[in-house]
mmCIF file as gemmi writes it, N, C-alpha and C atoms, coordinates in Angstrom:
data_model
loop_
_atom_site.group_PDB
_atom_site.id
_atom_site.type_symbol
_atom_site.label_atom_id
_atom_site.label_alt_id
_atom_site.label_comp_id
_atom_site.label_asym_id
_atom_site.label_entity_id
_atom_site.label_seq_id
_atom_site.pdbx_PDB_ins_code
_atom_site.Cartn_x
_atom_site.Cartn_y
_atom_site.Cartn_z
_atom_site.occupancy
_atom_site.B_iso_or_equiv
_atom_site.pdbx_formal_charge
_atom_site.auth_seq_id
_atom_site.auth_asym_id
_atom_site.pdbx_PDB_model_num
ATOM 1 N N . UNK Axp A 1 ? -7.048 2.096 -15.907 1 0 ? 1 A 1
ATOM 2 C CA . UNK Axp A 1 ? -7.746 2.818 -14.852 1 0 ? 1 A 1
ATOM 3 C C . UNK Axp A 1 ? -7.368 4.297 -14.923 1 0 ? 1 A 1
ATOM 4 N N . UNK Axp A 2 ? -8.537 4.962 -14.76 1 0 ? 2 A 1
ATOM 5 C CA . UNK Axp A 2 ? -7.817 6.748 -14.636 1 0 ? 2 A 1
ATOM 6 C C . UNK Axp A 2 ? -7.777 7.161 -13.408 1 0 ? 2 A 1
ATOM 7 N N . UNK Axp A 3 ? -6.147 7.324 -12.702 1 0 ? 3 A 1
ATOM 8 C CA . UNK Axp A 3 ? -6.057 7.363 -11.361 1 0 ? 3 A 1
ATOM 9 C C . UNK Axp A 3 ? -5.412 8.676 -11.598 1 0 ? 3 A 1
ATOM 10 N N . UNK Axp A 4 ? -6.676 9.46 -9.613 1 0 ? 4 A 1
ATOM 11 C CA . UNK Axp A 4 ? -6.348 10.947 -10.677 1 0 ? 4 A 1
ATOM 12 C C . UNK Axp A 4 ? -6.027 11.199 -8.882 1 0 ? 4 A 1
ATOM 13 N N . UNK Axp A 5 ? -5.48 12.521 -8.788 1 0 ? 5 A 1
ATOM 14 C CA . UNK Axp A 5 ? -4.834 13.175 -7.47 1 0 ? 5 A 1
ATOM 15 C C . UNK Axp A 5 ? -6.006 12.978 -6.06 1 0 ? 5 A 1
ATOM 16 N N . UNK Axp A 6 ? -5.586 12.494 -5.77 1 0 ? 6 A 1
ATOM 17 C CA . UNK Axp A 6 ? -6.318 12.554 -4.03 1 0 ? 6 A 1
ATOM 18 C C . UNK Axp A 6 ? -6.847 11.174 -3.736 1 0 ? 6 A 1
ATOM 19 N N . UNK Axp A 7 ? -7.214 10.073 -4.873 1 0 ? 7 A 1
ATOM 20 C CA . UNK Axp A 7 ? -7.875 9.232 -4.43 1 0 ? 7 A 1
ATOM 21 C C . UNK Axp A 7 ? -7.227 8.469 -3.762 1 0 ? 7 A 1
ATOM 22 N N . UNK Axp A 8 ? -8.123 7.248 -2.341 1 0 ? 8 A 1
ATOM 23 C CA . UNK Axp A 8 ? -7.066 6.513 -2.36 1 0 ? 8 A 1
ATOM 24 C C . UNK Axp A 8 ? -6.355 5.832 -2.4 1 0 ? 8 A 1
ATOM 25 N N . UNK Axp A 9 ? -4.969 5.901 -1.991 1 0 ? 9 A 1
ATOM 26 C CA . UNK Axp A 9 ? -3.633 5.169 -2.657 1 0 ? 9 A 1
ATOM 27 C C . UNK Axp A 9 ? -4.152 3.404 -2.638 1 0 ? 9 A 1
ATOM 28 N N . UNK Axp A 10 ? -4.605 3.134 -1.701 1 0 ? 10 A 1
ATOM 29 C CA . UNK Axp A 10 ? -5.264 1.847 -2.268 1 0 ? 10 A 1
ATOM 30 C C . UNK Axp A 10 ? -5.548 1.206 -3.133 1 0 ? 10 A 1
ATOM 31 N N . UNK Axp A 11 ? -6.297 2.049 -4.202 1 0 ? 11 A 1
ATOM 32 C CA . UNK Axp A 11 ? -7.279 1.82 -4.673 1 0 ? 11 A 1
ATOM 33 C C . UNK Axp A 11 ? -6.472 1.74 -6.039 1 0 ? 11 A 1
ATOM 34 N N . UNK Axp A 12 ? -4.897 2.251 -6.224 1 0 ? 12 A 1
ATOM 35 C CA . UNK Axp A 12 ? -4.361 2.11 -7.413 1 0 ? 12 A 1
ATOM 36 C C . UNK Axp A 12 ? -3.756 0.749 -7.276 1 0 ? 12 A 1
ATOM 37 N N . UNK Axp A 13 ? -4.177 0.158 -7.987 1 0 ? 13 A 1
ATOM 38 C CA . UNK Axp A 13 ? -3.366 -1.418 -8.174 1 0 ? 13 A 1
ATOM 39 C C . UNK Axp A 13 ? -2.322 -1.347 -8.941 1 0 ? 13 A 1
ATOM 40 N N . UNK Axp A 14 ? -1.429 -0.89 -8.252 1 0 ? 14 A 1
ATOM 41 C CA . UNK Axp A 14 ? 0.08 -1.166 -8.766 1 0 ? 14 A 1
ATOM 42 C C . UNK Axp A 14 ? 0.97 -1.806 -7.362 1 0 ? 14 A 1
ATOM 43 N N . UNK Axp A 15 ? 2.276 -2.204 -7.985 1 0 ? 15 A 1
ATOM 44 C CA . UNK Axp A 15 ? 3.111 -2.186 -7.342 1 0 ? 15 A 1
ATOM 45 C C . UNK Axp A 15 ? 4.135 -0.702 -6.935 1 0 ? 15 A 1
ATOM 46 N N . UNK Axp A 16 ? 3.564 -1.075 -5.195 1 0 ? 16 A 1
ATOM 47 C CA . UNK Axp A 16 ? 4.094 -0.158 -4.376 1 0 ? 16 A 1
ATOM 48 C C . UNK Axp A 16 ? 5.84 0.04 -4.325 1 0 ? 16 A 1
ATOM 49 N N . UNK Axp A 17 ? 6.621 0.961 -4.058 1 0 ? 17 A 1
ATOM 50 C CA . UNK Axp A 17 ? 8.281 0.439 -3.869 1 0 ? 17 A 1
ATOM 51 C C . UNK Axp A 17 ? 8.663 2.107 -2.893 1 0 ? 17 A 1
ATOM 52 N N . UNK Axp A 18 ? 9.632 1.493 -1.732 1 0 ? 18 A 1
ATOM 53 C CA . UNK Axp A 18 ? 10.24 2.685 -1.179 1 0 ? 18 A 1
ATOM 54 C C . UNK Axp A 18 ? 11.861 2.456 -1.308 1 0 ? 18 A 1
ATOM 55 N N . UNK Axp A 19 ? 12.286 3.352 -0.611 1 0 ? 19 A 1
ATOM 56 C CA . UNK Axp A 19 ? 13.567 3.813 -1.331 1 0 ? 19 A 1
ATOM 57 C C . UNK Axp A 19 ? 14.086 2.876 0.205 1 0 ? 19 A 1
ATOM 58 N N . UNK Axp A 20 ? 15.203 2.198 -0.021 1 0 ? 20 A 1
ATOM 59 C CA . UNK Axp A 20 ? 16.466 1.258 0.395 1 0 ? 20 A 1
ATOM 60 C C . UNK Axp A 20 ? 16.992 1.91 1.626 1 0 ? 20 A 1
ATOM 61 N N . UNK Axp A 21 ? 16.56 3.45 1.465 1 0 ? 21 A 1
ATOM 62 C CA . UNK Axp A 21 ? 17.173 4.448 2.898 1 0 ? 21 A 1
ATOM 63 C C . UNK Axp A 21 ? 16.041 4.935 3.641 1 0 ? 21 A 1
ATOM 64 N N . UNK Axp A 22 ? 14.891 3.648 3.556 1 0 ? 22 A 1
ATOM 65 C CA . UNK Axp A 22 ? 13.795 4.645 4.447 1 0 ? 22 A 1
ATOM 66 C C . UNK Axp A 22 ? 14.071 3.861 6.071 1 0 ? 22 A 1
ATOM 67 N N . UNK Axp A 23 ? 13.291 4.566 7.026 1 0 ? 23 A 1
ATOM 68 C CA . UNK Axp A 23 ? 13.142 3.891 8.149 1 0 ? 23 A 1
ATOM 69 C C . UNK Axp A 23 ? 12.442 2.23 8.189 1 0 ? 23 A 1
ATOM 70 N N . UNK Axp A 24 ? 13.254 1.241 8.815 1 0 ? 24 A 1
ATOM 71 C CA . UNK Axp A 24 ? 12.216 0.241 9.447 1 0 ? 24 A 1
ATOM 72 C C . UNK Axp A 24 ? 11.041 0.422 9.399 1 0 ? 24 A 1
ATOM 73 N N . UNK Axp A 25 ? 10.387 1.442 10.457 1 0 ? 25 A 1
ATOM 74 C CA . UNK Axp A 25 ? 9.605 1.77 10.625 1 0 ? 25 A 1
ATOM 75 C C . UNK Axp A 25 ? 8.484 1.816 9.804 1 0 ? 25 A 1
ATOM 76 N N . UNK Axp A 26 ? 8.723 2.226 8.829 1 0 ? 26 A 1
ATOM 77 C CA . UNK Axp A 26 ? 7.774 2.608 7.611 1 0 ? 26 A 1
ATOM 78 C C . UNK Axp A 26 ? 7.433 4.017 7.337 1 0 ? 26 A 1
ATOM 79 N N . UNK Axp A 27 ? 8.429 5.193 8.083 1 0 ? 27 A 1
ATOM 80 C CA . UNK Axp A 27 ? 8.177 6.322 7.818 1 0 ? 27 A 1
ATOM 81 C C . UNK Axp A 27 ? 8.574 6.852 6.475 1 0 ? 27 A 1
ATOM 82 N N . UNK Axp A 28 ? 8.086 6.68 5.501 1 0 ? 28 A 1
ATOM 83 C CA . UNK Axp A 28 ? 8.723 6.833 4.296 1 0 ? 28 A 1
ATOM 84 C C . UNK Axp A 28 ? 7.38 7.291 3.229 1 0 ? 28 A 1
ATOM 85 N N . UNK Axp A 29 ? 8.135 7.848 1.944 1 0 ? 29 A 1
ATOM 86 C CA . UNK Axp A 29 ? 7.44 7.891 0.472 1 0 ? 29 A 1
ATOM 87 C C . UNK Axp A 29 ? 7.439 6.58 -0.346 1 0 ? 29 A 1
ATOM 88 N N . UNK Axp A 30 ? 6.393 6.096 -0.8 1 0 ? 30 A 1
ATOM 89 C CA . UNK Axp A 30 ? 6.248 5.018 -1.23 1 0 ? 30 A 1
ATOM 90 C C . UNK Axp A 30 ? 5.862 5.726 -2.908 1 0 ? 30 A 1
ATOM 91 N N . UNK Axp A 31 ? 6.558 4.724 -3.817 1 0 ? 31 A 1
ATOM 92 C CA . UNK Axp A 31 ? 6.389 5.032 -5.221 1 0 ? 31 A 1
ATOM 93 C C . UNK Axp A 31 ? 5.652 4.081 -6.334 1 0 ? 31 A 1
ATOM 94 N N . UNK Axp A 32 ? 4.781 4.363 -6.832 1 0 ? 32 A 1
ATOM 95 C CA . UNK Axp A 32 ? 4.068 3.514 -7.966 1 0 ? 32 A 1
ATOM 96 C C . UNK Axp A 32 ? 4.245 4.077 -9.296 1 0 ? 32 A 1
ATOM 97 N N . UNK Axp A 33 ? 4.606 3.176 -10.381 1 0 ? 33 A 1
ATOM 98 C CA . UNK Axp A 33 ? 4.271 3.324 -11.952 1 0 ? 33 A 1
ATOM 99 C C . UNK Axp A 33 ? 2.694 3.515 -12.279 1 0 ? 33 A 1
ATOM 100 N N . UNK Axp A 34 ? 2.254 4.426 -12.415 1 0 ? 34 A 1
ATOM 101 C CA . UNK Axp A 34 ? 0.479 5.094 -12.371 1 0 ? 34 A 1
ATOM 102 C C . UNK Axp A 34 ? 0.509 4.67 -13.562 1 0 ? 34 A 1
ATOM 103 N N . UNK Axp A 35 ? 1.424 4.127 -14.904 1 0 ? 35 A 1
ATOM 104 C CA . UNK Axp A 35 ? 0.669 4.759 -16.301 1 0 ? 35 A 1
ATOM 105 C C . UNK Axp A 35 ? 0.911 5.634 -16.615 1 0 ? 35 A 1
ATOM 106 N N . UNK Axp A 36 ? 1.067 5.143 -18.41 1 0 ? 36 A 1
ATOM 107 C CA . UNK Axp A 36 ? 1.59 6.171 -19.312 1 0 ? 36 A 1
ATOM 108 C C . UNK Axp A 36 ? 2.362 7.508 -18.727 1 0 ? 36 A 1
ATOM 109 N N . UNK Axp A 37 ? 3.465 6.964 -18.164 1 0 ? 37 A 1
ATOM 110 C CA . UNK Axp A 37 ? 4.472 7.776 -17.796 1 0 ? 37 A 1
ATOM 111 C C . UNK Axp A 37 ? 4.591 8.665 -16.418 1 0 ? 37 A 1
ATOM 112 N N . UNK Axp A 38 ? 2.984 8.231 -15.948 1 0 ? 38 A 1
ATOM 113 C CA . UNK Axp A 38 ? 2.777 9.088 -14.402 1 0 ? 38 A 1
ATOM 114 C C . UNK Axp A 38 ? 3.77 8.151 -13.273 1 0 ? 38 A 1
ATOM 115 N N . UNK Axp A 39 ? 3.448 8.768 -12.035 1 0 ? 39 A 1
ATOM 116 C CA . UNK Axp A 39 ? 4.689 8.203 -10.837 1 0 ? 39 A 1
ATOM 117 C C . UNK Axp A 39 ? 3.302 8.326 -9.806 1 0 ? 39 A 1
ATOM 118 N N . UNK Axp A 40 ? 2.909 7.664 -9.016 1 0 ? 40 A 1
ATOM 119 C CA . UNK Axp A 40 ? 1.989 7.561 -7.64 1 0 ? 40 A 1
ATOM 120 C C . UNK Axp A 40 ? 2.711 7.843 -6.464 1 0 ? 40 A 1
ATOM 121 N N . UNK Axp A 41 ? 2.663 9.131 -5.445 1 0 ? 41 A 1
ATOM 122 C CA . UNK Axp A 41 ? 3.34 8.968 -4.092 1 0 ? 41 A 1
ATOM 123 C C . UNK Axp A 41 ? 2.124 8.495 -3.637 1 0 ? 41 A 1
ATOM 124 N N . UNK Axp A 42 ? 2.554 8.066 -2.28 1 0 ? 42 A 1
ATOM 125 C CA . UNK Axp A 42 ? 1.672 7.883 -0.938 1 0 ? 42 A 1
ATOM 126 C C . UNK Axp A 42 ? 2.252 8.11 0.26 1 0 ? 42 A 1
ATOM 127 N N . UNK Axp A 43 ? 2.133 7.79 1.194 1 0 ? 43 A 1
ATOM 128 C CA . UNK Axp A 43 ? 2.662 8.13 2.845 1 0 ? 43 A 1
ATOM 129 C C . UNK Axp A 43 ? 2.581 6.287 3.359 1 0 ? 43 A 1
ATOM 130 N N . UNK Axp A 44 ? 3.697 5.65 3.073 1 0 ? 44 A 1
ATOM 131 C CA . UNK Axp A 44 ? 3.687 4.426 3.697 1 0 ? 44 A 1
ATOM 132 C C . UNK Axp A 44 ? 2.6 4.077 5.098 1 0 ? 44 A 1
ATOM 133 N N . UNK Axp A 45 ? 2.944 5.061 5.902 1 0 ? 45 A 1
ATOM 134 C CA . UNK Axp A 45 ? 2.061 4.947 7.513 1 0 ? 45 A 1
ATOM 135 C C . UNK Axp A 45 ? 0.855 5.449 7.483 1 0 ? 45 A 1
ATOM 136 N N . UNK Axp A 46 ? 0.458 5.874 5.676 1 0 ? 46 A 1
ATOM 137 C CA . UNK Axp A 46 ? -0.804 5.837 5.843 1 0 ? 46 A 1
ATOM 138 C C . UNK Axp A 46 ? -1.441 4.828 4.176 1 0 ? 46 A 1
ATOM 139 N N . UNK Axp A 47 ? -1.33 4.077 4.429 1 0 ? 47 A 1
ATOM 140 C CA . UNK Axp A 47 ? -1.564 3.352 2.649 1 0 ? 47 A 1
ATOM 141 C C . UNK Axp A 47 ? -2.781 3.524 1.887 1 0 ? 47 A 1
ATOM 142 N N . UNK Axp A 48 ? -3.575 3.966 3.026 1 0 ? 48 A 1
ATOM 143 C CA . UNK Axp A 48 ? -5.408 4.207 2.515 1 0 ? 48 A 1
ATOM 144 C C . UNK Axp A 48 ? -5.702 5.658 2.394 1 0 ? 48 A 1
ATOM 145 N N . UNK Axp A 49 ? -4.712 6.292 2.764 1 0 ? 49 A 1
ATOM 146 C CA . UNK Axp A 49 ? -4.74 8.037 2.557 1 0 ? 49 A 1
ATOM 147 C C . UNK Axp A 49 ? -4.458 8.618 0.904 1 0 ? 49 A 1
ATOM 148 N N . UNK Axp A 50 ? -5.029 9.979 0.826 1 0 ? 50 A 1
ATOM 149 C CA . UNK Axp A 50 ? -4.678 10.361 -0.599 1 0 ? 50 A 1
ATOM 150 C C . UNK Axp A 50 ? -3.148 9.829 -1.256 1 0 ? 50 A 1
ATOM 151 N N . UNK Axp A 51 ? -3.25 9.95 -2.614 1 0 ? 51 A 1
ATOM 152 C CA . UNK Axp A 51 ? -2.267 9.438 -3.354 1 0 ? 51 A 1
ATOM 153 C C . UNK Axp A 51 ? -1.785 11.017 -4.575 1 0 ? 51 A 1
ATOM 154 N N . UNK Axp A 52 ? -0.857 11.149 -4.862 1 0 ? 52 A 1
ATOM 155 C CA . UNK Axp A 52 ? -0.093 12.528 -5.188 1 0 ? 52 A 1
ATOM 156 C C . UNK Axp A 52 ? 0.009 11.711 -6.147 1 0 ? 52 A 1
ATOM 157 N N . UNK Axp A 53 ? -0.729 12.323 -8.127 1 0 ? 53 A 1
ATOM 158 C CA . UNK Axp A 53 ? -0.074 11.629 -9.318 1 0 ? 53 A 1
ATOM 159 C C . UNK Axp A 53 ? 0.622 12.582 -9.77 1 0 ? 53 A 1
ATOM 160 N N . UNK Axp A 54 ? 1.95 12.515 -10.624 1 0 ? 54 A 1
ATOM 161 C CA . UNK Axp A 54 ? 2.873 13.236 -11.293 1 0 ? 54 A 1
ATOM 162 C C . UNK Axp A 54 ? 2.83 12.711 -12.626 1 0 ? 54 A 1
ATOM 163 N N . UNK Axp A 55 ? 3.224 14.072 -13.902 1 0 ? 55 A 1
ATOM 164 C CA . UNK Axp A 55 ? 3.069 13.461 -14.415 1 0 ? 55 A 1
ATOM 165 C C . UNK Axp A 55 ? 4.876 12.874 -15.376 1 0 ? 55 A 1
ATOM 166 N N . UNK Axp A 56 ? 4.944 12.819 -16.137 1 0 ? 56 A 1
ATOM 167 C CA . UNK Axp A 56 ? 6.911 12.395 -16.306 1 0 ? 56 A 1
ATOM 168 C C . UNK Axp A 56 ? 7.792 13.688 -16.162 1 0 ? 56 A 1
ATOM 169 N N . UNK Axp A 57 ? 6.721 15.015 -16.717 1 0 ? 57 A 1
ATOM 170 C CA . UNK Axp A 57 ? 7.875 15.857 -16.31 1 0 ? 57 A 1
ATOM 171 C C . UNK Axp A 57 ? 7.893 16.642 -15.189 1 0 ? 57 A 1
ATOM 172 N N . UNK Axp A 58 ? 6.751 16.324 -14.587 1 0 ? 58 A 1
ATOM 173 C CA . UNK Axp A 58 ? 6.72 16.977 -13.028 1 0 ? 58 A 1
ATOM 174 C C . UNK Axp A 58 ? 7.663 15.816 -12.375 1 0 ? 58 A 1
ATOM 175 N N . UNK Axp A 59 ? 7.741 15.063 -12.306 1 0 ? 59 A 1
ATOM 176 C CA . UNK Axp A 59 ? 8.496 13.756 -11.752 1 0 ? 59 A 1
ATOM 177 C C . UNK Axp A 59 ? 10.239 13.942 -11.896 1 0 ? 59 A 1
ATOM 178 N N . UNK Axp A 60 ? 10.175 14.441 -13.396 1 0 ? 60 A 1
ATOM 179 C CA . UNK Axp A 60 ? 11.715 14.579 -13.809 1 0 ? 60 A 1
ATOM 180 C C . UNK Axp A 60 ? 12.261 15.566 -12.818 1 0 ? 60 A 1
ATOM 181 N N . UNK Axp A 61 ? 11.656 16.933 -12.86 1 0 ? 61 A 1
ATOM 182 C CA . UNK Axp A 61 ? 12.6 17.91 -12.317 1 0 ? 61 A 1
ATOM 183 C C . UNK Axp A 61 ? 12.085 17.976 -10.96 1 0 ? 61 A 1
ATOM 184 N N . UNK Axp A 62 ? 11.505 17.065 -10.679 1 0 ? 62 A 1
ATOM 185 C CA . UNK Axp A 62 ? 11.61 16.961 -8.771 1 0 ? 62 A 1
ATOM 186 C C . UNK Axp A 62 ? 12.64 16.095 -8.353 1 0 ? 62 A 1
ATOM 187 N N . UNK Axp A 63 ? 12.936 15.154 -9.041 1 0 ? 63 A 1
ATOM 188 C CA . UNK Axp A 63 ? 14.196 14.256 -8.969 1 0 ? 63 A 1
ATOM 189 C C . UNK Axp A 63 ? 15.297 14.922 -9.188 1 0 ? 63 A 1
ATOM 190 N N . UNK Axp A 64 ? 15.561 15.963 -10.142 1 0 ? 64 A 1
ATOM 191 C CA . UNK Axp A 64 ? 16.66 16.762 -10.957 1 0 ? 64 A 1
ATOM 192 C C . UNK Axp A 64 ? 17.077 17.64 -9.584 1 0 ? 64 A 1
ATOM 193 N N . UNK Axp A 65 ? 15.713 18.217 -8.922 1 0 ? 65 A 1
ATOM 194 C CA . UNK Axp A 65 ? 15.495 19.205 -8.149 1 0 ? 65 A 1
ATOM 195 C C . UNK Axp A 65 ? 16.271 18.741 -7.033 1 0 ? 65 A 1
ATOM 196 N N . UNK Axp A 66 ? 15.837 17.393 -6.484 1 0 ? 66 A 1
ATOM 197 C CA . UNK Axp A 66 ? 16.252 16.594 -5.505 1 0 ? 66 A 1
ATOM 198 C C . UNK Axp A 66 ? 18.122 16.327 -5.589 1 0 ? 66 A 1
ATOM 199 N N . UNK Axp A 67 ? 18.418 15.91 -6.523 1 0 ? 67 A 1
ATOM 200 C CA . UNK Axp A 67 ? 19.603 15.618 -6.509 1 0 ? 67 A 1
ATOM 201 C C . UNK Axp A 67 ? 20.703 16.867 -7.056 1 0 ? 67 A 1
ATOM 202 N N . UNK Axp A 68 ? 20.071 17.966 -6.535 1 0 ? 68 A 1
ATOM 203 C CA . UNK Axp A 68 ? 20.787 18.929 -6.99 1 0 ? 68 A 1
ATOM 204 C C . UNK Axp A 68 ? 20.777 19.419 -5.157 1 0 ? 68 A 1
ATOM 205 N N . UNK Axp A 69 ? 20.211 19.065 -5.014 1 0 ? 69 A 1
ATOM 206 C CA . UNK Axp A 69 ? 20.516 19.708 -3.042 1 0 ? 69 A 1
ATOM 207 C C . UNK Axp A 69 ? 19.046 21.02 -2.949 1 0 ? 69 A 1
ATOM 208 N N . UNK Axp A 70 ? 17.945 21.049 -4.164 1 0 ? 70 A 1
ATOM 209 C CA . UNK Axp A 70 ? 17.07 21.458 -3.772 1 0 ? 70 A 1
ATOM 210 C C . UNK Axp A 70 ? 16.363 22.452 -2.666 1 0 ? 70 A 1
ATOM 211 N N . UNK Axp A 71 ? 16.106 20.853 -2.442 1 0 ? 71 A 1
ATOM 212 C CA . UNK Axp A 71 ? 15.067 20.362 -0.949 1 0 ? 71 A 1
ATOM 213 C C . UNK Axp A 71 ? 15.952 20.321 0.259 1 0 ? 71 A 1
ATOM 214 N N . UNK Axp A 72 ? 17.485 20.495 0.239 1 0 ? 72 A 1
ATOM 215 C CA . UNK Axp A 72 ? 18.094 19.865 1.391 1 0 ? 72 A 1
ATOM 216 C C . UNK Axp A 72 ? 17.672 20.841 2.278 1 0 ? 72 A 1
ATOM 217 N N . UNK Axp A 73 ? 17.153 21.731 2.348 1 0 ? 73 A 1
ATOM 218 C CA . UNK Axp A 73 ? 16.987 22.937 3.635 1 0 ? 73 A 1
ATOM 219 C C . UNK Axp A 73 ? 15.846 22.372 4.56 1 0 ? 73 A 1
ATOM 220 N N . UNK Axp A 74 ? 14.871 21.45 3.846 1 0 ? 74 A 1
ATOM 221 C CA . UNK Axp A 74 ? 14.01 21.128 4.161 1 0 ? 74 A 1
ATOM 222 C C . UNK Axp A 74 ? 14.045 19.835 5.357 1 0 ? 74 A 1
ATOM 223 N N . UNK Axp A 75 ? 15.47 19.369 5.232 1 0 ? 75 A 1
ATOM 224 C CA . UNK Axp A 75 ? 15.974 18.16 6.026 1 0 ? 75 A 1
ATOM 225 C C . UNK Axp A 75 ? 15.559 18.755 7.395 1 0 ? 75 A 1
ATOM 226 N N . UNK Axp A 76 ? 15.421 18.107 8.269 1 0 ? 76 A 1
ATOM 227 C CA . UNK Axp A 76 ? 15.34 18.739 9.636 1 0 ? 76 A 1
ATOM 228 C C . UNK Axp A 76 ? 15.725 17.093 10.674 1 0 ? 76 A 1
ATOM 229 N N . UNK Axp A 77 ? 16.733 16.289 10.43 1 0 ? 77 A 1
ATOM 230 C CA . UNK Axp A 77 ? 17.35 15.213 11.334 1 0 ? 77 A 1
ATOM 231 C C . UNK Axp A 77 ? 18.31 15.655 11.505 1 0 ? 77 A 1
């Protein structure tokens, strides 16, 4: 399938997965294997809303980015 930025997250048949530290709730980033090396976000509380594709190296250094303290400014709990 060619699953391309905005469509939606539905509509990609993969298996969905969130991270072990999200809320109960379901307030969270949900992650899919898109193919040939892409990554699928979505918005758990919204599953039928656009879907964000990456491709391995946009993926890499947002993770790199992430675990380097990045994004931490962005925390606001």
């Amino acid at each position: 399938m060619d699953y391309r930025n905005g469509m939606p997250a539905e509509s990609i048949a993969r298996v969905w997965v969130k991270s072990r530290a999200s809320a109960q709730v379901g307030q969270c980033v949900e992650l899919a294997d898109a193919g040939s090396g892409r990554v699928a976000f979505r918005n758990s509380t919204d599953p039928q809303g656009p879907a964000l594709l990456f491709t391995p190296g946009e993926f890499a250094a947002f993770l790199h980015g992430a675990k380097d303290g990045d994004f931490d400014h962005l925390l606001k709990i």
